[in-house]
LOPASE-13646 format. One record per residue (C-alpha): x, y, z; residue number from 1. Coordinates in nm, 2 decimals. Layout:
REM residues N
   east  north     up seq
      X      Y      Z NUM
...
This chain:
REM residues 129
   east  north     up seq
  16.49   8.71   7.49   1
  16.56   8.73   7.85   2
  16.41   8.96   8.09   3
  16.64   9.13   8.38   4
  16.66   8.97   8.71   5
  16.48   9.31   8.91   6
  16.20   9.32   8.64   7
  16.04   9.04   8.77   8
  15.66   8.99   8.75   9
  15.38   8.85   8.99  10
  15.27   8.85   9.37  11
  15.49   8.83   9.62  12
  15.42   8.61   9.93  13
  15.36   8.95  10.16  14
  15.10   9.06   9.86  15
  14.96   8.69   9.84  16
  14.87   8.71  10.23  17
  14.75   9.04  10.26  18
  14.52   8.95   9.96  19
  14.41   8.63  10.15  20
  14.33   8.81  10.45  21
  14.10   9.08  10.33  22
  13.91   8.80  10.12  23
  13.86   8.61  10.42  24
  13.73   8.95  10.60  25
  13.51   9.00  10.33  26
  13.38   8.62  10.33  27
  13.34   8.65  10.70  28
  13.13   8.99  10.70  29
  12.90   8.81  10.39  30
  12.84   8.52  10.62  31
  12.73   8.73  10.89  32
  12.55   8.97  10.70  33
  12.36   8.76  10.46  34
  12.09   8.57  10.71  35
  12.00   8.91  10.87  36
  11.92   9.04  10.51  37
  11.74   8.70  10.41  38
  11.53   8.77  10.74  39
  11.46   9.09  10.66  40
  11.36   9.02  10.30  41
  11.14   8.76  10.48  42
  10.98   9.00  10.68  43
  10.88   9.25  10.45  44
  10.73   8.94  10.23  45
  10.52   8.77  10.52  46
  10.40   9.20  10.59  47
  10.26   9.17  10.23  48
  10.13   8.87  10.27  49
   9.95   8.88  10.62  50
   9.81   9.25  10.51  51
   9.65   9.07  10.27  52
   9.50   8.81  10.44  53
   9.35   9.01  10.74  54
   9.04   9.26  10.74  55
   9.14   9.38  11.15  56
   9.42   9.45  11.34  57
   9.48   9.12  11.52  58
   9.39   8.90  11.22  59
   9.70   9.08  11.05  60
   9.92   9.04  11.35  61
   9.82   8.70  11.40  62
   9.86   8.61  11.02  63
  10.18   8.77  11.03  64
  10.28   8.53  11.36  65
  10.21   8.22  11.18  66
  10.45   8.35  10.87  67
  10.71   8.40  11.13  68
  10.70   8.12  11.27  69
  10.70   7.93  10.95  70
  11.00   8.09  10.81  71
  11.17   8.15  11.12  72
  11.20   8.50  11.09  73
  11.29   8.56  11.50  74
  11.37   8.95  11.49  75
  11.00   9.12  11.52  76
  10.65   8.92  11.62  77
  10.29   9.07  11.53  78
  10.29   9.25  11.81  79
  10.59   9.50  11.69  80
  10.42   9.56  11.37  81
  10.28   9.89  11.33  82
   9.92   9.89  11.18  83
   9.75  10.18  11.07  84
   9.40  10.27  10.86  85
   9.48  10.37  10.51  86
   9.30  10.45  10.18  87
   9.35  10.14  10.05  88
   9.29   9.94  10.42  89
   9.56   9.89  10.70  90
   9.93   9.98  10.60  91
  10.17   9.73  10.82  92
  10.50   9.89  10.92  93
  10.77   9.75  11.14  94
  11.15   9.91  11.20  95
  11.41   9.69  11.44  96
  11.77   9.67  11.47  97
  12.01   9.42  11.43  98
  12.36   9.41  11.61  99
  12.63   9.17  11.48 100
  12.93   9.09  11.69 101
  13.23   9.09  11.51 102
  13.57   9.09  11.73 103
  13.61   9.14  12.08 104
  13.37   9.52  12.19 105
  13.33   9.57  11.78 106
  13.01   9.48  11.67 107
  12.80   9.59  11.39 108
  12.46   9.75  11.39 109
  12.19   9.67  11.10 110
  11.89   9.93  11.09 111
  11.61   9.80  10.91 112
  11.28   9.93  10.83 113
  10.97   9.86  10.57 114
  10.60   9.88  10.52 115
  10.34   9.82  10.27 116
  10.23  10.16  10.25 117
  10.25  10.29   9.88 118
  10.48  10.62   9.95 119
  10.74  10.66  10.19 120
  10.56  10.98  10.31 121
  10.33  10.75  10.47 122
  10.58  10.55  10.63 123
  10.53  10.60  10.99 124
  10.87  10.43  11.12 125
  11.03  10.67  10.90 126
  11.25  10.97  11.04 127
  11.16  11.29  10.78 128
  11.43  11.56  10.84 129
């Protein structure tokens, strides 16, 4: 059985190339996306960590500084955490921006934010509206 000429089937060249440009958009915005969320995922580990390994202020920040520097996590230091007395001992906050260039004056901005406190409501970084 043979199929009419104008019932054709498949991609066209116009369809193949539009497809191959928004994958490469995609593949682009993942590769500059990705490190900034490793970072940040990072971050709110070496938080955990240096909270647990400090009983004042600058033992946390300086515990924290020495997990930066180890996993080269570049966007905040100790001294941009937050630290505050809670129940449980000090809650460690932090909240920074990130701005990616993309092409020519478009960029895009990254908010991140995170702390070790157990409820959000605690979350001193955090905007309640």
């Amino acid at each position: 059985m043979h199929r009419p000429v104008d019932k054709q089937r498949g991609v066209s060249l116009f369809g193949l190339i539009v497809a191959l440009i928004i994958l490469g958009f995609i593949a682009v915005m993942a590769m500059k996306i990705v490190p900034a969320v490793v970072e940040y995922r990072g971050i709110l580990k070496a938080i955990q960590e240096a909270k647990g390994s400090g009983t004042t202020v600058m033992e946390i920040r300086q515990s924290y500084d020495r997990r930066a520097e180890v996993g080269y996590l570049e966007s905040i230091r100790g001294y941009d955490l937050e630290i505050v007395k809670g129940e449980d001992g000090f809650d460690v906050s932090f909240a920074y921006e990130r701005k990616i260039p993309l092409v020519g004056p478009a960029s895009l901005l990254l908010e991140f934010s995170g702390t070790t406190a157990k409820s959000p409501l605690r979350n001193p970084t955090r905007k309640i509206q």
